[in-house]
C-alpha positions as CSV (number, residue, x, y, z in Angstrom):
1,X,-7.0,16.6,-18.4
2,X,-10.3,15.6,-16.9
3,X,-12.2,16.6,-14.0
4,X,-10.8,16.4,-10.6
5,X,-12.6,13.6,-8.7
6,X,-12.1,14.4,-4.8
7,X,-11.7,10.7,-3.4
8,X,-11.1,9.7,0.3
9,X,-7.0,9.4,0.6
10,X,-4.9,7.0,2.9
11,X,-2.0,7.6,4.2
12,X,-0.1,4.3,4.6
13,X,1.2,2.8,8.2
14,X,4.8,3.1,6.9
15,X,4.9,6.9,5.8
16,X,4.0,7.7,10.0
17,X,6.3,5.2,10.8
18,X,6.1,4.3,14.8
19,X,4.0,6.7,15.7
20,X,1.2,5.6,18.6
21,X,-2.1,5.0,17.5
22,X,-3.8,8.1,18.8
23,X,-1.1,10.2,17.6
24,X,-1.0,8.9,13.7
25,X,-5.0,9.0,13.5
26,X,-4.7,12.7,14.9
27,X,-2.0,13.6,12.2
28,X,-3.4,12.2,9.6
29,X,-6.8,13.9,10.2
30,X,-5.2,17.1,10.7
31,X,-3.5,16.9,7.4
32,X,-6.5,16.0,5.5
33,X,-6.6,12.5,4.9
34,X,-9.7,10.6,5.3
35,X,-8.2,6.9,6.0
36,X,-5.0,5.7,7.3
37,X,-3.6,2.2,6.4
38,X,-2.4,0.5,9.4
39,X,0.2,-2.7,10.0
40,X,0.0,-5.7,12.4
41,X,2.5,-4.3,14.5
42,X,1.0,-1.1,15.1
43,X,-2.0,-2.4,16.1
44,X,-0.3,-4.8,18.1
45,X,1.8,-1.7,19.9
46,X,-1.6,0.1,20.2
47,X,-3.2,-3.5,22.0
48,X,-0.3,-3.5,24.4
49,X,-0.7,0.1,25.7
50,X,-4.3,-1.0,26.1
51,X,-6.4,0.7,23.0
52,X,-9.2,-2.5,22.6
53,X,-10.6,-2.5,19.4
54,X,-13.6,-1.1,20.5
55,X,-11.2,2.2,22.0
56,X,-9.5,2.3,18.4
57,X,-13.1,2.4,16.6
58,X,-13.6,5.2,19.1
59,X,-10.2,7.1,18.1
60,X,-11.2,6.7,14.6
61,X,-14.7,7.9,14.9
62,X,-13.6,10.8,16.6
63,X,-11.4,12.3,13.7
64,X,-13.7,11.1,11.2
65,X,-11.4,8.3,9.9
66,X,-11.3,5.0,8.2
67,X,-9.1,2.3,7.9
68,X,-7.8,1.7,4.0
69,X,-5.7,-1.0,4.5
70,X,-4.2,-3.4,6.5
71,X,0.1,-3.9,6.1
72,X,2.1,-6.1,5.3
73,X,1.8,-10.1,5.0
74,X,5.0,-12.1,3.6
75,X,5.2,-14.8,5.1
76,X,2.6,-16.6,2.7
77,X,5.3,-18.7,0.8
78,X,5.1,-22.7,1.9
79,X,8.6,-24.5,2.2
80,X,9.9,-21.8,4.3
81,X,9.7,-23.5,7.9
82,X,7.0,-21.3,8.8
83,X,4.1,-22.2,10.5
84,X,0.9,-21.2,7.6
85,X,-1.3,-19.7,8.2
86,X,0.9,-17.4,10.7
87,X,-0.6,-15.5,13.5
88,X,0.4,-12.5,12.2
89,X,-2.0,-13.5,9.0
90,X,-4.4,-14.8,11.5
91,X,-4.0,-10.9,13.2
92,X,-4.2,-9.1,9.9
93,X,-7.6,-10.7,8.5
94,X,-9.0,-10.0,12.2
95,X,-8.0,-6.1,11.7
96,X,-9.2,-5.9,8.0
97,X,-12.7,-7.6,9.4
98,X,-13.0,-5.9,12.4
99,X,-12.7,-2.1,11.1
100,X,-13.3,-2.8,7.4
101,X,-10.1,-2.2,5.7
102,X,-10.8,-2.0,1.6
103,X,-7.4,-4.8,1.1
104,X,-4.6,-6.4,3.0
105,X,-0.9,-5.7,1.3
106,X,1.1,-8.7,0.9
107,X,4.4,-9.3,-0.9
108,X,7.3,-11.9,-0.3
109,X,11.3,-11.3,-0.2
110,X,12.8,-14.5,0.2
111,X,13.8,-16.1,-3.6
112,X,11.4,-18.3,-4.2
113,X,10.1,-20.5,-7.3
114,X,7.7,-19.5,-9.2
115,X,5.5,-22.6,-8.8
116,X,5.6,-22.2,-4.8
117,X,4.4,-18.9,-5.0
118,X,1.8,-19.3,-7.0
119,X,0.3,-22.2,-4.3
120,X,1.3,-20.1,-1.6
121,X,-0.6,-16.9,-2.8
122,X,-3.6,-18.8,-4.0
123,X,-4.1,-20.4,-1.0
124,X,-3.6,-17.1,1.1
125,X,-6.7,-15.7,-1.0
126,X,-8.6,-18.4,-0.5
127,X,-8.1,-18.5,3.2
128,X,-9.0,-14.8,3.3
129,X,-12.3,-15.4,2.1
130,X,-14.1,-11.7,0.9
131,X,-10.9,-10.3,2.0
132,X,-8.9,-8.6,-1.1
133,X,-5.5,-9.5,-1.3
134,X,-3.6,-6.9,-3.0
135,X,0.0,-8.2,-4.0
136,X,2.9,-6.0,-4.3
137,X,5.9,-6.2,-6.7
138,X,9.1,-5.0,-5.5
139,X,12.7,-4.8,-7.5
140,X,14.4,-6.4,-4.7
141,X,11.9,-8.9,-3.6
142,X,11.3,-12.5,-4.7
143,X,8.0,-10.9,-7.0
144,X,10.4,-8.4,-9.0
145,X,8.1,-7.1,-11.8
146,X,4.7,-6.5,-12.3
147,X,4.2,-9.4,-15.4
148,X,5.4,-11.9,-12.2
149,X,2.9,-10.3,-9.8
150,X,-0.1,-10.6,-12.7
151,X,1.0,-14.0,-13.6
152,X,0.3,-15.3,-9.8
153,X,-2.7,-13.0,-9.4
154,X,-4.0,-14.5,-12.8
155,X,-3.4,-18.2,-11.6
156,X,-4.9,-18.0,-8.3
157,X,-8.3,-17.4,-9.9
158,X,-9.7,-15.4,-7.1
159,X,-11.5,-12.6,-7.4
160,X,-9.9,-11.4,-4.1
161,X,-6.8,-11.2,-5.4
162,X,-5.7,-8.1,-7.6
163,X,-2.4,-5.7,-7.5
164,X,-0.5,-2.8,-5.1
165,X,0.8,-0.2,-7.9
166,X,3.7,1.8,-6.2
167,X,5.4,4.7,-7.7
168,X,8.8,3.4,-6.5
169,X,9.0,0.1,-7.7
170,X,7.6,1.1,-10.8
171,X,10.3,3.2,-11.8
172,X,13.3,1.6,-9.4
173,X,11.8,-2.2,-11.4
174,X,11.7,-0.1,-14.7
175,X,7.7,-1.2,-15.5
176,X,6.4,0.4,-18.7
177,X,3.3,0.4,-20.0
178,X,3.6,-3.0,-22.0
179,X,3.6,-4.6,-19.0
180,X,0.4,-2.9,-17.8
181,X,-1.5,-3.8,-20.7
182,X,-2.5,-7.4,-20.1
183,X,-4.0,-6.3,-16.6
184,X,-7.7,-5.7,-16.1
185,X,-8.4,-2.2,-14.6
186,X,-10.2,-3.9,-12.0
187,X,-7.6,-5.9,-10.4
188,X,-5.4,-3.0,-9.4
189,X,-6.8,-2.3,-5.9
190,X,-4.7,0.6,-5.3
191,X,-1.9,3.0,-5.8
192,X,1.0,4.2,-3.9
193,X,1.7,7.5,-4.8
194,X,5.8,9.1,-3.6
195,X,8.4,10.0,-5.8
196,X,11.7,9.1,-6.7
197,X,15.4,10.3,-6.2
198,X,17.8,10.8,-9.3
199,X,20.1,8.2,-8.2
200,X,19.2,4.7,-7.2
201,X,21.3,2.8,-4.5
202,X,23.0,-0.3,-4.5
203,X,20.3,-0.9,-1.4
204,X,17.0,-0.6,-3.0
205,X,15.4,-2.0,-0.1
206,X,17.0,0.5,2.2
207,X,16.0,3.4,-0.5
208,X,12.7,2.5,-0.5
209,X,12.4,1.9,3.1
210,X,14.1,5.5,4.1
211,X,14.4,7.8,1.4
212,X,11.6,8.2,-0.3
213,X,10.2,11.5,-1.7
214,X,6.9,13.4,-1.5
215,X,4.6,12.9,-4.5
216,X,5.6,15.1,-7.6
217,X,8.7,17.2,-5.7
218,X,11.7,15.7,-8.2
219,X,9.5,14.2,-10.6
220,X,6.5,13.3,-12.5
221,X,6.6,9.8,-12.0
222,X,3.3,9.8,-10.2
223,X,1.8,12.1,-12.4
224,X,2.6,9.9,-15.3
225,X,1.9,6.7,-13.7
226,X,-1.6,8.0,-12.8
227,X,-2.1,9.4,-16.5
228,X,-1.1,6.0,-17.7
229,X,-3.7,4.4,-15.4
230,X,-6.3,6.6,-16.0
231,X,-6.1,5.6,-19.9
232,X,-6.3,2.0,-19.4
233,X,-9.5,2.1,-17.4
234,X,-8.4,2.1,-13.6
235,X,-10.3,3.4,-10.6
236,X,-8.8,2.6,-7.6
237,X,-8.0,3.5,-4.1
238,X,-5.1,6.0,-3.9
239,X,-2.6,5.6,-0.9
240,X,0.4,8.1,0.2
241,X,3.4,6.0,0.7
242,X,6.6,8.1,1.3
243,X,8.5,6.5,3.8
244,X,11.5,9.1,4.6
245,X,13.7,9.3,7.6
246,X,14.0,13.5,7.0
247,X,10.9,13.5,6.9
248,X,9.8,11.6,10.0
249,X,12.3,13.7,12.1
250,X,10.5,16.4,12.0
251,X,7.3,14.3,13.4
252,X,4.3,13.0,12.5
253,X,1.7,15.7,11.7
254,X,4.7,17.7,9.7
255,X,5.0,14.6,8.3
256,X,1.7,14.0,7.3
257,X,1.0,18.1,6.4
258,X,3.6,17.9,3.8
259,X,2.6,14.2,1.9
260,X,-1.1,15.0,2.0
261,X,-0.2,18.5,0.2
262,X,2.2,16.8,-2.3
263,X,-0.4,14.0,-3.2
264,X,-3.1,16.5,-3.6
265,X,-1.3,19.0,-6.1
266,X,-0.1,15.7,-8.3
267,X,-4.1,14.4,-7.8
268,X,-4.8,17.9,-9.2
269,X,-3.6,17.7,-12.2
270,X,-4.3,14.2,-13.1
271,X,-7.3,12.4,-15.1
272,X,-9.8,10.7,-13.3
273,X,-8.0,7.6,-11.7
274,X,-9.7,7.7,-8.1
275,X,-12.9,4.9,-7.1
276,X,-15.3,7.3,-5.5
């Protein structure tokens, strides 16, 4: 195995679920995590109990954080009756600009052809301008496997637009490293590390959404994602995505204590994946 490579980790908006602004910046400090991704409607909920954006630089500055990523657009697609672009897409390019987010996470559930989403996501990249648009692949979604998510990425021909790599739907979608292969290393703009139960639901979307595990506790699935990875050239930003209802019951910095410590020990023993 290589070196370690000690990279600045985010934990994503999802993993703290509702948890106030102040409070998720403070737990993910304490835990050890040096950025946080955050999603339109918690920065909404954190604008309504009167955090300005000038007050949530202040938080952040305070506990020495920074803001990884910006959740969750989907509402990209045209032909859906939905007014494009959205004001929540309007709301998540104004968060990514105004703290610097590295990407905004988008995906799309709806079925949807093939041809419309390619329109639909290139014209979301171009609207975001030097904003990276990392698109997300998800079993259950209307962008099921990672060679559909690279063929609309390819198409768009933006160089804003690249790839959301997540632990879960690489092993719930059953990706393999063929499917990898005709990716550049630069186009993934980050990784969601978690792990995965034995036994799959016939709700993948509620799975993912609620019972998710920490990184490298059941399996090696991040582990091996992150070797595979690491041979075909990525460096990327690594984000801690384990969104679990057992978990969040015991509250936000427990929450945060125990995904930062399972991420670590599975960055530990990995080759060097992480963008310094």
């Amino acid at each position: 195995m290589g070196a370690v490579v000690i990279c600045p980790l985010t934990i994503s908006s999802l993993t703290l679920g509702e948890a106030p602004f102040r409070e998720r910046i403070r737990a993910a400090a304490s835990a050890g995590f040096q950025a946080v991704g955050l999603s339109v409607e918690a920065y909404l909920e954190a604008r309504r109990g009167g955090l300005d954006d000038d007050a949530m630089h202040a938080v952040l500055a305070e506990h020495g954080i920074t803001l990884g990523e910006v959740e969750f657009l989907s509402d990209w697609a045209p032909g859906t009756g939905r007014e494009i672009p959205s004001a929540k897409e309007r709301t998540a390019f104004h968060i990514a600009r105004t703290f610097g987010a590295d990407h905004i996470n988008v995906g799309l559930f709806e079925p949807t052809p093939v041809e419309v989403m390619a329109d639909g996501f290139t014209a979301l990249c171009e609207r975001a301008g030097a904003l990276r648009i990392a698109l997300e692949y998800m079993p259950f979604g209307a962008v099921p496997d990672l060679p559909t998510a690279w063929e609309l990425v390819r198409r768009s021909g933006r160089p804003n637009a690249g790839l959301v790599l997540d632990v879960w739907h690489w092993v719930r979608g059953a990706t393999c490293a063929e499917d990898l292969a005709p990716v550049p290393p630069g186009r993934i703009f980050t990784v969601q590390l978690c792990d995965v139960g034995p036994d799959p639901l016939a709700d993948m979307r509620q799975e993912s959404l609620h019972l998710r595990l920490v990184p490298g506790s059941r399996t090696r699935a991040a582990q091996d994602l992150l070797a595979l990875l690491a041979r075909h050239g990525v460096r990327t930003g690594i984000s801690a995505e384990v969104m679990s209802d057992a978990l969040l019951a015991q509250g936000p910095e427990a929450t945060a204590c125990a995904v930062f410590a399972g991420t670590r020990a599975v960055l530990s023993g990995r080759t060097d994946v992480c963008a310094e």
